[in-house]
C-alpha positions in Angstrom: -55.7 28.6 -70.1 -53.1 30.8 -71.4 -52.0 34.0 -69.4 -52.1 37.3 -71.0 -49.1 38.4 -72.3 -48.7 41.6 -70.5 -49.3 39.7 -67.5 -46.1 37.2 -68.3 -44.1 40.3 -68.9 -45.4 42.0 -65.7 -44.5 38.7 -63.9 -40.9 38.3 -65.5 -40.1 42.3 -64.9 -41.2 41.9 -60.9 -38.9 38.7 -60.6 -36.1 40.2 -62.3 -36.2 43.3 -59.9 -36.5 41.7 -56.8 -32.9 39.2 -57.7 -31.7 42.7 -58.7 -32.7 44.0 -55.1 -31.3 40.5 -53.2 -27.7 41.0 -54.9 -27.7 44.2 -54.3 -28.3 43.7 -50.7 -25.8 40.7 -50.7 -23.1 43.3 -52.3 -23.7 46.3 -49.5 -23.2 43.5 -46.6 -20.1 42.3 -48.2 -19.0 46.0 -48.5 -19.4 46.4 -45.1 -17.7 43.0 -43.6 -14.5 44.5 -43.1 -15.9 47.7 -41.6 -17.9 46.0 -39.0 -15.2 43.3 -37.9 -13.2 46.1 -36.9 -15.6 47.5 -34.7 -16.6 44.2 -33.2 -12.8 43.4 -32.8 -12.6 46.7 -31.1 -15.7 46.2 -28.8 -14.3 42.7 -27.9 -10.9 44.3 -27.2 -13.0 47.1 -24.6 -14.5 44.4 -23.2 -11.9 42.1 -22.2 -11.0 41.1 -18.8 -7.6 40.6 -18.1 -6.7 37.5 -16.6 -4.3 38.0 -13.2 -0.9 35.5 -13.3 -1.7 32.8 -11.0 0.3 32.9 -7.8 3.3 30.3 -7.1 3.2 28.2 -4.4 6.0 30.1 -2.1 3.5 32.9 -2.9 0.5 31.1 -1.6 1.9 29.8 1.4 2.7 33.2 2.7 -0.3 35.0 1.8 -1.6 32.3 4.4 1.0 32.9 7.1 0.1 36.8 7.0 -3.7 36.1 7.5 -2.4 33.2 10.5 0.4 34.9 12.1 0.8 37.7 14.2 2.0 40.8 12.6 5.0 41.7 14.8 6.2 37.9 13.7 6.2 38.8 10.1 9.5 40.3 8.4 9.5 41.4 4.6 12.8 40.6 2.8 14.1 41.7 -0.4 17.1 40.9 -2.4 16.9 42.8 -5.5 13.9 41.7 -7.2 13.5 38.9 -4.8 11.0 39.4 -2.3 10.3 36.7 0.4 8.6 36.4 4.1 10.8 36.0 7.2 9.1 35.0 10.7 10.9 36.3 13.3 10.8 35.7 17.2 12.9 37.7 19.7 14.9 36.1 22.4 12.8 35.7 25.4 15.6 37.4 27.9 17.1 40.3 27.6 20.7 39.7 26.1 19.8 36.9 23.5 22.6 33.8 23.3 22.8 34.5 19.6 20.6 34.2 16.0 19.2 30.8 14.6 17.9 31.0 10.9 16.1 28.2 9.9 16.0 27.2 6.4 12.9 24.7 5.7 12.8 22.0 3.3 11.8 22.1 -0.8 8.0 23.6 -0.8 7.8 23.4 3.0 7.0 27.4 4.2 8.8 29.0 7.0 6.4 28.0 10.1 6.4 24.0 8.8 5.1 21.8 11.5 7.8 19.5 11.7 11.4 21.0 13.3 10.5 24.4 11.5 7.9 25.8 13.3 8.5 24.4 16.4 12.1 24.9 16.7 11.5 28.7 16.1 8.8 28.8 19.0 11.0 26.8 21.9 14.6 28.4 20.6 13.3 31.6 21.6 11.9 30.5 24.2 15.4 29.3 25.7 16.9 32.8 24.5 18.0 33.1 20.8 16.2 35.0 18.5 15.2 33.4 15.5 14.3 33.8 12.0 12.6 31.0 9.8 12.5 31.4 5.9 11.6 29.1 3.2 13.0 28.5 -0.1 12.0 29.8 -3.9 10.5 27.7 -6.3 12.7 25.9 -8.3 12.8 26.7 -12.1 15.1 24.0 -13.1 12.6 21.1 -11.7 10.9 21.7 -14.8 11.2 18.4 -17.1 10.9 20.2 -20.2 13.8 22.7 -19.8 16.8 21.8 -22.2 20.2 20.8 -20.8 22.0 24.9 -21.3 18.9 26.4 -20.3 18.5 23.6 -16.8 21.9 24.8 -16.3 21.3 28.5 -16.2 18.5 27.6 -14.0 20.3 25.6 -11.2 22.8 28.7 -11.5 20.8 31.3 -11.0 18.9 29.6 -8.0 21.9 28.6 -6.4 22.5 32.4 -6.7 19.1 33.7 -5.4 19.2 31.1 -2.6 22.7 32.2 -1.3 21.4 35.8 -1.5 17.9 35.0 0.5 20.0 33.4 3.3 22.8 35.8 3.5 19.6 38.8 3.9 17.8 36.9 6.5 21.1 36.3 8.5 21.6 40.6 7.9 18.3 40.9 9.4 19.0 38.7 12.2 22.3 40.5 12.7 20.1 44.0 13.1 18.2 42.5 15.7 20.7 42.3 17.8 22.2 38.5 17.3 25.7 38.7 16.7 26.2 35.2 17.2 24.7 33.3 14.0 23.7 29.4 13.7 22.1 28.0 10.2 19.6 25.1 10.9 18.5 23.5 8.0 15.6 20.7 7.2 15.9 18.4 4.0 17.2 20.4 0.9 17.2 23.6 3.5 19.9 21.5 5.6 22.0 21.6 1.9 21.4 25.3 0.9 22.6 26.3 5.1 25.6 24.4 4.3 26.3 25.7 0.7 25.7 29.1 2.0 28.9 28.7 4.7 31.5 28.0 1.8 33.5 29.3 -0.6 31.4 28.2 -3.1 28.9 30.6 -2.3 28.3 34.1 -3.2 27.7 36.0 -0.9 29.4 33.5 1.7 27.3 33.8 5.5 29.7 33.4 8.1 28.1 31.3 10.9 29.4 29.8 14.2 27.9 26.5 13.8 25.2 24.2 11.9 22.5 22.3 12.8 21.8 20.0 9.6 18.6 17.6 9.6 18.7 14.6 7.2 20.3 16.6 4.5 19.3 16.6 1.2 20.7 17.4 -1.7 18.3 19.3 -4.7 17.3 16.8 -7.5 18.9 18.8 -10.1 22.5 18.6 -8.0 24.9 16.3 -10.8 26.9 15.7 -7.4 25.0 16.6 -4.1 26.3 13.4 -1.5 29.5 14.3 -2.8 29.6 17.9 -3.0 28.0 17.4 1.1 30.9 15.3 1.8 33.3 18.1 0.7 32.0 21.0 2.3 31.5 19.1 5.6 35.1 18.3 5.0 36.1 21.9 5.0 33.8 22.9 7.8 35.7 23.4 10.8 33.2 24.9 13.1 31.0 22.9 15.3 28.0 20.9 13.1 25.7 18.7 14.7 23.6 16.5 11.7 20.6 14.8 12.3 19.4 11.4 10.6 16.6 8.8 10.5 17.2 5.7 10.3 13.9 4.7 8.5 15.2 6.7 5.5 17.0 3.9 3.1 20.5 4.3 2.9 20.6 6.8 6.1 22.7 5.1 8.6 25.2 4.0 5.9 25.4 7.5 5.0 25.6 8.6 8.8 28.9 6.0 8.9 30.3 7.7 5.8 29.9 11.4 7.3 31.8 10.2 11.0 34.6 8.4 8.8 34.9 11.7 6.4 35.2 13.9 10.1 37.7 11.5 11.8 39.9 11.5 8.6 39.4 15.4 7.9 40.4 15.6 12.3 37.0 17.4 12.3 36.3 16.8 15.7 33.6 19.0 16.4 31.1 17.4 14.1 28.4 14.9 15.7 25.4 13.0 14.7 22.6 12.3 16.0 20.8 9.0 14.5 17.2 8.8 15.3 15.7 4.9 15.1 12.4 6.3 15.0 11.6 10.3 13.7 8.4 11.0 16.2 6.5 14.2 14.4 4.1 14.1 16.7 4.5 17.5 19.1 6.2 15.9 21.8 8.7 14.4 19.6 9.7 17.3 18.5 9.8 19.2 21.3 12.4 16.0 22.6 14.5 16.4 19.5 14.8 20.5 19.9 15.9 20.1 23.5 18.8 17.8 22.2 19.2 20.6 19.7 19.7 23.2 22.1 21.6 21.1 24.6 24.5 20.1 21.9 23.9 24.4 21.5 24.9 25.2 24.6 27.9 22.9 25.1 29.6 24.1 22.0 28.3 27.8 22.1 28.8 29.7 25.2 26.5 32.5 26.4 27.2 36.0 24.6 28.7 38.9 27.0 26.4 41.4 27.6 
């Protein structure tokens, strides 16, 4: 049956209106595309949260000494921008027998359980104040750092460390301790020992070293040999510890006495442990030989 034909050209009008309206509609919301990404960039933007940098490792560790340790044990330290933890503990007498910083190993923190933390409690205890700090993160142990930049990396920490020990040994000196010993665990045994030298700026002058199974930073070109020399030039008594399970350690230890007898160094003297016992009565063994070979070569201060 055919249709009518106002009917087809009622039909045909209606269709042609209502693509008219649909374009129409698709033209206004392209128009207004631009318009409303701003707005939602701009809401997006309001509603961001920004994202706090995640602390460093050094950081970590002494936000947990601050909640763990007393408060009169804790000392802020600043070198410029630099700003570390120091634990102190006063001599327990009145006219302390002098200062001992001790400098712990790569990412060990200033109260480390082995020789660090220890040492700091029972030194004190037998009269010298004492000071424990740890060392800064280390930018040039990144493996993706290109030779001139690793350089200006190993510089500049060799820089900040020098500066960190040469505050804490300030600090130590404004507490009374005019007498100053470095003692130095691992890569902390190297920087104590860098920091007495010429080589170092600022240069800490110190009356004697304690220097446990040193260790020379991975990005050192040289570090046995640039250890050799400075021990060389150190004239001042140095007592350095090794353990003989470490490979290499005792021919090492030979080296060292052969380097002092040659160099007429005769107040350097090892001590060459067959067995390192961490356990707490190991250590407290090892600090007693620490503070005996102390008290030969460093005689009480006048009062």
């Amino acid at each position: 049956m055919r249709r009518p034909i106002w009917l087809t050209s009622l039909l045909l009008a209606l269709t042609v209106q209502t693509s008219g309206l649909s374009a129409q509609t698709a033209d206004t919301t392209d128009e207004n595309t631009p318009e409303q990404a701003q707005t939602e960039a701009q809401t997006e933007a309001q509603t961001e949260v920004p994202t706090a940098s995640v602390p460093t490792r050094a950081e970590r560790q002494e936000d947990a000494l601050r909640r763990q340790l007393p408060t009169e044990q804790l000392r802020q330290l600043e070198v410029g921008d630099d700003a570390f933890l120091g634990l102190f503990l006063p001599a327990a007498q009145p006219n302390p027998l002098g200062g001992i910083l001790l400098i712990a190993d790569r990412d060990e923190h200033a109260d480390w359980p082995e020789l660090i933390g220890p040492a700091r409690r029972q030194l004190s205890e037998q009269g010298w104040h004492t000071l424990a700090i740890s060392l800064p993160d280390d930018p040039a142990s990144n493996l993706f750092l290109e030779e001139a930049a690793r350089a200006e990396a190993v510089a500049a920490t060799s820089e900040r460390i020098d500066k960190r020990i040469n505050a804490a040994a300030q600090a130590l000196n404004a507490e009374g301790a005019t007498t100053l010993v470095l003692l130095g665990r691992g890569e902390g045994a190297y920087w104590a020992l860098h920091a007495t030298g010429a080589q170092a700026s600022p240069r800490v002058e110190a009356a004697a070293l304690m220097l446990y199974q040193t260790r020379a930073p991975a990005a050192a070109q040289n570090g046995e040999a640039e250890t050799a020399a400075w021990l060389s030039q150190w004239s001042k008594p140095a007592y350095e510890v090794f353990a003989a399970t470490q490979q290499g350690s005792q021919e090492l230890a030979r080296q060292r006495s052969l380097g002092a007898q040659r160099h007429g160094r005769d107040l350097y003297a090892q001590l060459v442990l067959s067995k390192p016992d961490p356990s707490p009565l190991g250590q407290s063994v090892l600090i007693k030989r620490l503070q005996g070979w102390l008290e030969k070569h460093l005689p009480p201060q006048q009062p």
